[in-house]
Wavefront OBJ file of the C-alpha trace (Angstrom):
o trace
v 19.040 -61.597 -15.260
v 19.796 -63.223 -11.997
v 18.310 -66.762 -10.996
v 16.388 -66.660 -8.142
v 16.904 -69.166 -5.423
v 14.023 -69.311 -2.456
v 15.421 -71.200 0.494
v 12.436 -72.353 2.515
v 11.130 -74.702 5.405
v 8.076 -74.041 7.474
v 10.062 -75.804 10.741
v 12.676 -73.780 11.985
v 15.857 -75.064 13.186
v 16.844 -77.067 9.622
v 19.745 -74.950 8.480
v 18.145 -71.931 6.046
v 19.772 -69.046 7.054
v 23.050 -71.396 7.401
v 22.732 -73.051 4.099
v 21.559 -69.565 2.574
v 25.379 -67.667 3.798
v 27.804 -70.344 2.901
v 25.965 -70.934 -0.442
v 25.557 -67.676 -1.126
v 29.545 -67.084 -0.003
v 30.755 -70.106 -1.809
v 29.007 -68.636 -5.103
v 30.786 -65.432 -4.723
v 33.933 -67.162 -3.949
v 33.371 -69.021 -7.479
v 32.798 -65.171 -8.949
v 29.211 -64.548 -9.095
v 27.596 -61.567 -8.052
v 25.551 -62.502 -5.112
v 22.624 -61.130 -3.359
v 20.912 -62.209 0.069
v 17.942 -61.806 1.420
v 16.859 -61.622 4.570
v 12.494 -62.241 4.519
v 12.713 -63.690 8.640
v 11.919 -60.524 10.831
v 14.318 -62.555 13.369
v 17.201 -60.957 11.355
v 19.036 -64.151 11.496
v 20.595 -63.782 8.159
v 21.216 -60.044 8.898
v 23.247 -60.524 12.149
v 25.600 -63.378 10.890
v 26.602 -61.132 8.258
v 27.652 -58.941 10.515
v 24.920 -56.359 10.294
v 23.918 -55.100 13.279
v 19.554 -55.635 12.432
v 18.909 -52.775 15.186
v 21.063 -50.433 13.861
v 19.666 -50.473 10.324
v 18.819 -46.918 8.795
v 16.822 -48.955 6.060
v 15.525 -52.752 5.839
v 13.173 -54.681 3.794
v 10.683 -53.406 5.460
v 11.097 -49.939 4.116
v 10.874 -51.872 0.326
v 7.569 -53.112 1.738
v 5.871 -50.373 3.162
v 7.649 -47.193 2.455
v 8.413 -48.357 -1.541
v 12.295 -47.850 -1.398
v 14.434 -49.315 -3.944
v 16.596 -52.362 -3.306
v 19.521 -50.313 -4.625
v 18.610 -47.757 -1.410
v 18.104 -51.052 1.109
v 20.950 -52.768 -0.389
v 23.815 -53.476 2.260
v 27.049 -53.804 0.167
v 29.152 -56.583 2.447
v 32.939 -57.708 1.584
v 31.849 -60.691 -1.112
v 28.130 -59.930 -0.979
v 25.176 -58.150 -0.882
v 22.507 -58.132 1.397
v 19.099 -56.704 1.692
v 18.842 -56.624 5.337
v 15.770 -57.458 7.993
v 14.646 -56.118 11.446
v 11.713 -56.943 13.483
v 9.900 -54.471 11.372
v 9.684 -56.762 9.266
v 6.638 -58.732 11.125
v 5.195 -55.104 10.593
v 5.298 -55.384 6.905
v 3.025 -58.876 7.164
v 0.191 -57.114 8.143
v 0.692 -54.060 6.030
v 0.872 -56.981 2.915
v -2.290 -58.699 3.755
v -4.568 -55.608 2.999
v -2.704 -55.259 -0.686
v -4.030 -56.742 -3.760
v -1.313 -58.453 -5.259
v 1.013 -58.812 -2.458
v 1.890 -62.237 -3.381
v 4.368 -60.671 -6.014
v 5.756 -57.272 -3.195
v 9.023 -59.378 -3.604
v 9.663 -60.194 -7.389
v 8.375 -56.512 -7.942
v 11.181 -54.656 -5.552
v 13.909 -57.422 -6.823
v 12.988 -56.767 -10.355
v 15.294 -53.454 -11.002
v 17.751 -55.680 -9.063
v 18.334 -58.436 -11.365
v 19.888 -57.487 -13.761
v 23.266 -56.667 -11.120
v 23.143 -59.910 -9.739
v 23.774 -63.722 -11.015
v 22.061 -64.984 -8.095
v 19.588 -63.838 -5.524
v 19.080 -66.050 -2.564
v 16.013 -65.766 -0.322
v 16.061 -66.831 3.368
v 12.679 -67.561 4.442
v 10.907 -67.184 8.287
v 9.996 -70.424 9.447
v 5.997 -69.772 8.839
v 3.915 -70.459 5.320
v 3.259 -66.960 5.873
v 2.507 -64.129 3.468
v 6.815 -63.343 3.269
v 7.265 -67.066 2.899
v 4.688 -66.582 -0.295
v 6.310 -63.619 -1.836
v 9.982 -65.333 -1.581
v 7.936 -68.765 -3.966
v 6.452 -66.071 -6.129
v 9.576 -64.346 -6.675
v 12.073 -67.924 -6.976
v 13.150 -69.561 -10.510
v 13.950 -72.361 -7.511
v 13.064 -73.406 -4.565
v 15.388 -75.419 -2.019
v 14.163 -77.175 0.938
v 16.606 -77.976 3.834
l 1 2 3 4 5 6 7 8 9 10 11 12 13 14 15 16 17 18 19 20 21 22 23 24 25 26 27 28 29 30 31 32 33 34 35 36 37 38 39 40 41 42 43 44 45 46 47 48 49 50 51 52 53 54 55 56 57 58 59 60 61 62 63 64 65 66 67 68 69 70 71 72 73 74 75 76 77 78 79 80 81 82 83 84 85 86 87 88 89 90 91 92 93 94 95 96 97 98 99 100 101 102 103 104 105 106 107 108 109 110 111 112 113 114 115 116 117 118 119 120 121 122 123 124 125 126 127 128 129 130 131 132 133 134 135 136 137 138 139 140 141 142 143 144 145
């Protein structure tokens, strides 16, 4: 079962999509089976990966509102994995708010994921918003650049 790493700062500009890549690519250079996670609709993450956010057939988005699997979200990269964002991803904030229990959206959809992975990492927008909550629900840690 993979650990769970949230990377997260309300002020943007402090290094979490930076510090969430080259940890995430030093881990896999060590041999682990890594997974990122995009949670900013600003598809930071996405794009310096090398994913182009606006061409994206799925995102997490579609996890969100359209209840797609990671596995069918899940962009397979060189020494990675990534579940990708787009700006429909501000889309799935409000669509979250009117659910009970959307707190745990995340750690649900990552759940069947797990097991695949030895770590998950989480980039997080730079809000205290309901996809900032969901990435802390979800995280066995939390790291604060």
């Amino acid at each position: 079962m993979a650990r769970i790493l949230t990377i997260a700062n309300q002020k943007g500009g402090v290094a979490k999509t930076t510090t969430t890549l080259t940890l995430g690519a030093a881990l896999a250079e060590l041999g682990e089976r890594v997974l990122l996670v995009d949670l900013d609709p600003q598809a930071c993450l996405t794009f310096s990966c090398g994913v182009d956010p606006d061409g994206l057939e799925l995102s997490l988005h579609d996890m969100f509102v359209r209840r797609k699997s990671a596995s069918q979200v899940i962009v397979n990269l060189e020494n990675f994995d990534l579940l990708p964002a787009n700006i429909d991803l501000a889309g799935s904030e409000m669509h979250l708010l009117t659910k009970t229990g959307r707190e745990h959206a995340l750690a649900r959809a990552l759940m069947p994921a797990r097991r695949h992975y030895d770590t998950i990492l989480i980039d997080c927008p730079p809000s205290l918003g309901v996809l900032t909550i969901n990435a802390l629900t979800a995280a066995n840690e939390v790291f604060i650049p």
